[in-house]
N, C-alpha and C positions, 0 to 999 in steps of 0.2 A: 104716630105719636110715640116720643122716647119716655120711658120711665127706670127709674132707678132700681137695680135689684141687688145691689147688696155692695160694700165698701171693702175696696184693699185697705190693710193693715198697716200700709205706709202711702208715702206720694210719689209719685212716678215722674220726674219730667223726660221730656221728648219720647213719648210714646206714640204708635207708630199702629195704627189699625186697617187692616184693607179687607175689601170682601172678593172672593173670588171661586167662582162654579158653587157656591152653596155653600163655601166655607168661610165664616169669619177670621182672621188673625187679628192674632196682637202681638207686636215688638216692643219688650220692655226695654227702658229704657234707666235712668240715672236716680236713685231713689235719695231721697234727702235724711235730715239726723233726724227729724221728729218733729213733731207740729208747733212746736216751739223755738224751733231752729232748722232752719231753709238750707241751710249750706250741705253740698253733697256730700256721700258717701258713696257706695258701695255703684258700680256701674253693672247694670244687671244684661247679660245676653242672651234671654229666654227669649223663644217664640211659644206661644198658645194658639191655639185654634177650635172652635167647636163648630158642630155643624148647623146649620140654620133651616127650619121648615117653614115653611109662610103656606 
């Protein structure tokens, strides 16, 4: 079961998540102006990772 744990600051489009040996990623991707306007801005090329224990 997925639950929510907490909200980025802005919206991300074509983000990009894979799991692999125990590690989650995330590839950001195209962040938009603000919740009142969809149109992009700023193209973001982070990757993130944490590690995952089940």
């Amino acid at each position: 079961e997925w639950s929510v744990i907490g909200r980025m600051p802005f919206r991300d489009k074509t983000v990009l998540v894979g799991y692999w040996n125990g590690w989650l990623y995330f590839n950001s991707g195209q962040r938009d102006r603000g919740p009142d306007d969809p149109s992009p801005k700023l193209v973001i090329g982070s990757t993130w990772r944490t590690k995952l224990k089940f």
